[in-house]
C-alpha positions in Angstrom: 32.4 9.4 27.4 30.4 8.8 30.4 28.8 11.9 32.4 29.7 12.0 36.0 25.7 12.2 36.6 25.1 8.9 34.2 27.9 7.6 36.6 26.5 8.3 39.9 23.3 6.9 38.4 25.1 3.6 37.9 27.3 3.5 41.0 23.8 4.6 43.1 22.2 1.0 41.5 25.5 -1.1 42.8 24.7 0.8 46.2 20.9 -0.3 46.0 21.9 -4.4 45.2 24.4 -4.3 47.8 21.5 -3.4 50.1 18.8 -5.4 48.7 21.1 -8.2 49.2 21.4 -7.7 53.0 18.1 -9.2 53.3 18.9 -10.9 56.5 19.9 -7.4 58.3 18.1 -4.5 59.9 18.9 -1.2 61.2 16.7 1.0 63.9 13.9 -2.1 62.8 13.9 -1.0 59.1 15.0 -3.7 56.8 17.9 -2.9 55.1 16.9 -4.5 51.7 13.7 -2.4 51.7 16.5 0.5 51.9 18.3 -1.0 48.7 14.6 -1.3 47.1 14.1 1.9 47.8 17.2 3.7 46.4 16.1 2.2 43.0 13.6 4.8 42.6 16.1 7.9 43.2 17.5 8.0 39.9 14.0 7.6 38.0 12.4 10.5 40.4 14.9 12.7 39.8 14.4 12.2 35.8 10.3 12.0 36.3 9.9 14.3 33.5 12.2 12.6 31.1 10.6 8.9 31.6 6.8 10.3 31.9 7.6 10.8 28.5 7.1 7.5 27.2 3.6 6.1 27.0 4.3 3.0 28.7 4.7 4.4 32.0 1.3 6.2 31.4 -0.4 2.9 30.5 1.3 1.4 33.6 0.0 4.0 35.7 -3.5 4.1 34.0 -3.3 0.4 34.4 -2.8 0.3 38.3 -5.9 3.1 38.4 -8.4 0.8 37.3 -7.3 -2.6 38.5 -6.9 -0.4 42.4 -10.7 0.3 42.2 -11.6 -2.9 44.3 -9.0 -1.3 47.1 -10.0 2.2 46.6 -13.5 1.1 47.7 -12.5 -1.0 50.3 -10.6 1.9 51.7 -12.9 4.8 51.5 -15.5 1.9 53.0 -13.5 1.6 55.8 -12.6 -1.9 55.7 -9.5 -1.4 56.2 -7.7 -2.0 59.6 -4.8 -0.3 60.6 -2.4 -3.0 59.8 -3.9 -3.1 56.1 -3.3 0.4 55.7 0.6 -0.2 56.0 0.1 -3.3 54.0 -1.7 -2.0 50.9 0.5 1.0 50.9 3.7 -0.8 51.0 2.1 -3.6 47.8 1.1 -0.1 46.1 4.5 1.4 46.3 6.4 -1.7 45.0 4.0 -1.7 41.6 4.4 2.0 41.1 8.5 1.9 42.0 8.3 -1.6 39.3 7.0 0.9 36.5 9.4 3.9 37.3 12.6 1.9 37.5 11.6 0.1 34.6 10.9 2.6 32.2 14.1 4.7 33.9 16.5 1.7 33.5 15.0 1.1 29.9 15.7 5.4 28.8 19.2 4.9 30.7 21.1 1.7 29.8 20.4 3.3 25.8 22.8 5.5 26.4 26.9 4.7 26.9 26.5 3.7 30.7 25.7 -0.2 30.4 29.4 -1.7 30.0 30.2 0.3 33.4 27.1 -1.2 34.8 28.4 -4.7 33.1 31.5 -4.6 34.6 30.7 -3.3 38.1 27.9 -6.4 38.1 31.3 -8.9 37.4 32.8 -7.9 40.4 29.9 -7.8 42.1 28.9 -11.4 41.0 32.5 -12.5 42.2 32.5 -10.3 45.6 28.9 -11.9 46.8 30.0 -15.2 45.8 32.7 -15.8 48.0 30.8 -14.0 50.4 28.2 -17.0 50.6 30.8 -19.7 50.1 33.0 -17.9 53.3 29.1 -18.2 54.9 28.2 -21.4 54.2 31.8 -22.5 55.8 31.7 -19.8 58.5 28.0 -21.5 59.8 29.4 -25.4 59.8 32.8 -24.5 61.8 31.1 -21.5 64.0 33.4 -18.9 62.3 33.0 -15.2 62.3 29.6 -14.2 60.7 27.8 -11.0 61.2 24.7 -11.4 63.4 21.2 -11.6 61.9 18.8 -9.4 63.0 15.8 -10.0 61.2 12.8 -12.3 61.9 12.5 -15.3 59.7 10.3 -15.7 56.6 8.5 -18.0 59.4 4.5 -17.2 59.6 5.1 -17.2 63.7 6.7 -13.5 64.3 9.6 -12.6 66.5 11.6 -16.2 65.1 15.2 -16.4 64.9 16.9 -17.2 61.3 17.7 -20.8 60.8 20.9 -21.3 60.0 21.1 -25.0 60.8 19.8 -28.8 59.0 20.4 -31.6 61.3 19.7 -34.4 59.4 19.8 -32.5 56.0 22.7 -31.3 54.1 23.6 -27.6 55.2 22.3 -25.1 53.1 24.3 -21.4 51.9 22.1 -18.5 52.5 24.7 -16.1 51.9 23.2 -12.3 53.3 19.5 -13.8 52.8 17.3 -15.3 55.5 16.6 -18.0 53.3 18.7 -20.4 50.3 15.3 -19.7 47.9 15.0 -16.0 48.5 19.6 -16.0 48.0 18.3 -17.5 44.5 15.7 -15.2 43.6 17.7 -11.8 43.8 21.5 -13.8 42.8 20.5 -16.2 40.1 18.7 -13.7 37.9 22.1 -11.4 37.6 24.7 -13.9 37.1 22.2 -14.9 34.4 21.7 -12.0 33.0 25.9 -11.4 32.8 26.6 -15.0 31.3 24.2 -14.3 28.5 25.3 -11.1 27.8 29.2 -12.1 27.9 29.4 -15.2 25.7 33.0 -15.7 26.8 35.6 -18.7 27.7 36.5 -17.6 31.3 36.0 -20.0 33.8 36.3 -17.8 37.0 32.7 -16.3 37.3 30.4 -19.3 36.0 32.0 -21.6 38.5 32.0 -19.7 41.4 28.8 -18.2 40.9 27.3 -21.5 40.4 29.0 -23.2 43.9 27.3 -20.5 45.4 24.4 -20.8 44.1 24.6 -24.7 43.8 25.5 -25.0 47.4 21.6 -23.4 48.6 20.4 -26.8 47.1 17.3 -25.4 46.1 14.8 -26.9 43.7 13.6 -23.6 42.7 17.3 -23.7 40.8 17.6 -27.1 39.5 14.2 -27.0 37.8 15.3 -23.6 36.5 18.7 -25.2 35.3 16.8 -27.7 33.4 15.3 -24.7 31.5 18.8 -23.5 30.8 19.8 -26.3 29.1 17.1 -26.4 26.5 18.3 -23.1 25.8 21.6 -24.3 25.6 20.6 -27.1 23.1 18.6 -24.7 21.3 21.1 -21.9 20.7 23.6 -24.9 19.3 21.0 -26.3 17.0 20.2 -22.6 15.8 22.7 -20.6 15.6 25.5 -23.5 15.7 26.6 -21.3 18.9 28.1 -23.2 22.0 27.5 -21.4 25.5 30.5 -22.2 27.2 30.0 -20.1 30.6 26.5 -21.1 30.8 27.0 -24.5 30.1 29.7 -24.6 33.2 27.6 -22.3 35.1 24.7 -25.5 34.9 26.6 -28.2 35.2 28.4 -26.4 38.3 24.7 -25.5 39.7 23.6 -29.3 39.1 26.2 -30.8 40.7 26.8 -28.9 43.9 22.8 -28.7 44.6 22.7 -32.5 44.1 25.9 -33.8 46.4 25.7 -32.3 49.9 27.2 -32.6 53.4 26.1 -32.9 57.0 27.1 -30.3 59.3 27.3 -32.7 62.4 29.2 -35.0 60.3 31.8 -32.5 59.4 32.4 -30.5 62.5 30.0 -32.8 65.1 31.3 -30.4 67.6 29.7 -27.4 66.2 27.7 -25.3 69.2 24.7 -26.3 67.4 25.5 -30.4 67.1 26.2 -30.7 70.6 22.2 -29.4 71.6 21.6 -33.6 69.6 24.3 -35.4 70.8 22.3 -38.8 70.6 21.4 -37.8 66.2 24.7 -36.9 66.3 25.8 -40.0 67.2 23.6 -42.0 65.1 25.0 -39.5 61.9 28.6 -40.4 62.6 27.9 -44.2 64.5 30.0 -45.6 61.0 33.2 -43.5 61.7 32.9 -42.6 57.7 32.7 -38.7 56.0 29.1 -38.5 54.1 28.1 -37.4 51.1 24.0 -37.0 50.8 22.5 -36.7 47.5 19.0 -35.2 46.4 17.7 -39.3 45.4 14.9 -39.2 47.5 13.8 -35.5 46.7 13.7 -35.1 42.8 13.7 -31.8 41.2 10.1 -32.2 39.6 8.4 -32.5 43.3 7.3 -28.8 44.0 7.3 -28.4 48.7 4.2 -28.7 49.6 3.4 -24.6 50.4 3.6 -24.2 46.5 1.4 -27.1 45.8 -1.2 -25.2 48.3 -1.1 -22.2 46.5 -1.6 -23.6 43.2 -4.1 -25.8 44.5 -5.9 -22.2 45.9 -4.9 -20.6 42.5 -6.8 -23.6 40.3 -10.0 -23.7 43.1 -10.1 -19.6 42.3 -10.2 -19.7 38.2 -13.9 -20.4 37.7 -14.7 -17.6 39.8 -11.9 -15.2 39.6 -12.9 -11.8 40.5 -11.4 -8.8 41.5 -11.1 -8.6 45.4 -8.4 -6.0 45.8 -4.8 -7.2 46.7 -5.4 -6.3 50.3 -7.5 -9.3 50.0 -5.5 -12.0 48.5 -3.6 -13.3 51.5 -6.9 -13.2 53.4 -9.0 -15.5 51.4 -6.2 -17.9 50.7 -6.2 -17.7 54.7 -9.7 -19.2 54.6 -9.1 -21.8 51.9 -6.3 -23.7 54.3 -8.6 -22.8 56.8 -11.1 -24.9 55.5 -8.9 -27.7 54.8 -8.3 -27.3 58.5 -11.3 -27.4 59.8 -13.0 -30.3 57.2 -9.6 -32.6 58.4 -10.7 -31.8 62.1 -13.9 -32.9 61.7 -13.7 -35.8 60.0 -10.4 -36.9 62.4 -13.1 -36.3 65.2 -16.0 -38.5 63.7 -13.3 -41.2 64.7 -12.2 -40.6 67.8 -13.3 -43.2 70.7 -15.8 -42.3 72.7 -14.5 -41.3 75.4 -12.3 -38.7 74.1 -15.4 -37.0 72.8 -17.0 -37.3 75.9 -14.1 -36.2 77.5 -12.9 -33.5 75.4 -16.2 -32.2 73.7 -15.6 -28.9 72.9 -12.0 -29.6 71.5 -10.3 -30.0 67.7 -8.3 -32.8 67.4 -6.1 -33.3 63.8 -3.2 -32.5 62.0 -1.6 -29.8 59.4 -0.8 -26.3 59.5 -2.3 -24.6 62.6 -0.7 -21.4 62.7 -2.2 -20.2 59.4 -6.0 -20.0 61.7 -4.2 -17.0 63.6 -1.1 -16.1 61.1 -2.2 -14.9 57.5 0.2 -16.2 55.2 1.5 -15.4 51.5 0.5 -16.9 48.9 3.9 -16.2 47.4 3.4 -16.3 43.7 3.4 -13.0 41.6 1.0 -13.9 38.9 -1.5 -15.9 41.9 -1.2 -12.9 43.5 -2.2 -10.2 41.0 -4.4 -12.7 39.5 -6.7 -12.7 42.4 -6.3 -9.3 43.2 -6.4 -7.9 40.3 -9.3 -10.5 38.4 -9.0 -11.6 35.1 -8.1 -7.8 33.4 -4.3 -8.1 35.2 -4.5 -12.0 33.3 -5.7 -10.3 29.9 -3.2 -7.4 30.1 0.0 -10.3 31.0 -1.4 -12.2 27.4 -1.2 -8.9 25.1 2.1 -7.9 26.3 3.0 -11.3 25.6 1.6 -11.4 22.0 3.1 -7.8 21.7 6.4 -8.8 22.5 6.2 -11.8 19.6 4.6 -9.6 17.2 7.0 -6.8 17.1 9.8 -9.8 17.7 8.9 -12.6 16.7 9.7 -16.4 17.9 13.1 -16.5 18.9 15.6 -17.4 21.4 16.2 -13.8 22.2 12.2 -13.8 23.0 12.5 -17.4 24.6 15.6 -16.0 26.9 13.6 -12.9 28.3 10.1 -15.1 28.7 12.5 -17.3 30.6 13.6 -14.8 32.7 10.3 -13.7 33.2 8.7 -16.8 34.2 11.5 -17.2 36.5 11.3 -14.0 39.0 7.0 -15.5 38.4 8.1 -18.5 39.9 10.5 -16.8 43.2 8.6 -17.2 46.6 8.3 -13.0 46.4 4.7 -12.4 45.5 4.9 -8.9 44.0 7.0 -7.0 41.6 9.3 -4.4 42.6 12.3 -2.0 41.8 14.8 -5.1 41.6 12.6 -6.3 39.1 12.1 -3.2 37.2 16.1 -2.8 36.9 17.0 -6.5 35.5 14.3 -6.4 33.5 14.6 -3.0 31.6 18.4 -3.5 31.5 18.1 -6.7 30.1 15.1 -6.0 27.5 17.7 -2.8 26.2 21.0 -5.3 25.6 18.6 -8.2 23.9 16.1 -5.7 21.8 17.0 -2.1 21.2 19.5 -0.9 18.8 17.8 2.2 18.5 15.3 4.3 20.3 11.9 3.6 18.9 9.5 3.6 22.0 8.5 0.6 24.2 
């Protein structure tokens, strides 16, 4: 029998999802997902002396001690301005909620409370995904949506979210700013469920997977590809067929590979009437299109990611630990130096009489905005790699060969790893509460039948 307290717990995470979720809405300037984010943590505060218990958390917190001391210097050295104080405090707070809703969520979902949590995730999982289908409809015929709020993802502040592809197939961004960051938070639970409930139902692997298929996002076709190695190997292994997941792919794969033009299907849209001579040329053959991902294949990474793994590979020989107020700042510097190399060269060729002309001006190409904006480097282990030098690298590899000591090599292993290198691979460059909840709720269903300690 479930407590009323084990209850609340449970309901209290629903409530934190539903906020995180409403990434693309804000009230009295506050986001409302760092609300959600930060509703997580209630239930592991209010247990603080339960979960301080278990050594883990110690280590974590130990662990964010040492590999702070490049900050800690830089703050009591006054480096820091005051827009890096809010910064810092806010990449601080996400690694310390991480560690407390993870080792919470890890003590809790032990008990009886994780089939209620199960089952309120299925309706969840059903309720958002016709949510973001009703979107993605609601945005091509100008239908009721609510309005959003919050500033793009955009580098340039004060930018309104885009919610429309004129010459690309439209997108669903469901209650996120953006399709990739809709994947990030979604994808993960629907994965987590159709793992966990190894049934024949139809209903939520194919329309959680038109939602998510309709974002068309790499990010989830590479990850699909993953998936069905899994697949193969769970059939080879354990001669076990995963039906849901296997619809749940094929669903994915085919809705983020055929898409449809918004000025093609409703030309008359307030937003296909600002091009009416594109518009023109999109419908000039009277016929309903169909555009396909041919000329984009799932193995080409955009070309932000390839900067930041080009920054990440430049950084390994000298790797050291610069504080993570730091990070975004040096990779600032590394396109700034592409920058400023492509200038010059462009203006070693200029004609004479622009450089007579215009002396003491840049001429080129490529991202300007990044010599005033700082941006992200948007990677979670590029991130704490950097910030953290080579100790956050070694501590990542003995978890690792932890986890495959005490567990071996097995699918159950290669499943969580998965998921791992998954939220590693979202655009969101730092671990947080979200994290801490998936990930200590799924380690309890695949690993513990007992309570021996993390």
């Amino acid at each position: 029998m479930i407590q009323t307290k084990q209850k609340l717990y449970v309901y209290l995470f629903i409530i934190s999802l539903i906020f995180v979720f409403l990434d693309a809405y804000k009230i009295l300037e506050i986001p409302l997902s760092w609300i959600g984010l930060s509703l997580l943590i209630i239930p592991g505060i209010n247990e603080f002396k339960i979960i301080f218990q278990e050594k883990f958390l110690k280590y974590g917190f130990l662990s964010i001690l040492l590999l702070s001391v490049p900050d800690i210097f830089n703050f009591f050295g006054n480096n820091f301005l005051n827009i890096d104080y809010q910064y810092i405090f806010l990449r601080y707070f996400n690694l310390i909620s991480f560690f407390i809703v993870l080792i919470f969520s890890y003590n809790f979902f032990q008990k009886n409370s994780s089939d209620l949590f199960l089952a309120l995730i299925r309706k969840f999982i059903v309720t958002f995904s016709v949510i973001t289908i009703y979107i993605y409809i609601a945005q091509i015929f100008d239908l009721y949506e609510p309005i959003r709020n919050r500033q793009n993802t955009d580098l340039f502040e004060e930018i309104n979210q885009s919610i429309f592809w004129l010459s690309q197939p439209h997108r669903a961004m469901g209650t996120f700013r953006e399709p990739v960051l809709l994947i990030t938070f979604f994808f993960p639970i629907v994965l987590i469920y159709l793992y966990l409930k190894k049934d024949q139902r139809y209903l939520i692997p194919i329309l959680s997977g038109v939602a998510i298929g309709l974002t068309r996002s790499d990010y989830a076709k590479v990850y699909c590809l993953f998936l069905l190695v899994y697949i193969f190997s769970s059939f080879l292994l354990n001669k076990e067929f995963l039906f849901g997941m296997s619809i749940f792919v094929i669903t994915v794969l085919f809705f983020s590979t055929f898409g449809i033009l918004e000025c093609n299907v409703n030309p008359e849209s307030k937003e296909c009437k600002e091009y009416p001579e594109d518009v023109a040329k999109i419908n000039g053959s009277g016929n309903f299109r169909v555009i396909t991902n041919a000329s984009t294949p799932t193995s080409e990474l955009d070309n932000d990611r390839i900067l930041v793994l080009n920054y990440f590979y430049s950084s390994l020989s000298e790797i050291k630990a610069t504080g993570l107020s730091e990070v975004n700042k040096n990779y600032q510097e590394f396109l700034t130096n592409q920058i400023n190399s492509e200038m010059y060269f462009l203006n070693r060729t200029l004609p004479s009489f622009l450089l007579q002309r215009y002396s003491t001006q840049s001429f080129g190409t490529g991202s300007y905005s990044v010599t005033k904006y700082v941006p992200n480097v948007q990677n979670v282990i590029v991130f704490y790699s950097i910030g953290f030098g080579y100790t956050f690298l070694a501590i990542i590899f003995l978890l690792i060969t932890y986890l495959f000591h005490k567990k071996g090599a097995n699918l159950n292993v290669f499943f969580f790893l998965g998921l791992i290198l998954m939220l590693c691979l979202s655009p969101i460059e730092e671990v947080n509460s979200f994290y801490g909840l998936i990930l200590g709720f799924i380690y309890v269903k695949i690993f513990r039948k007992d309570y021996e300690q993390i």
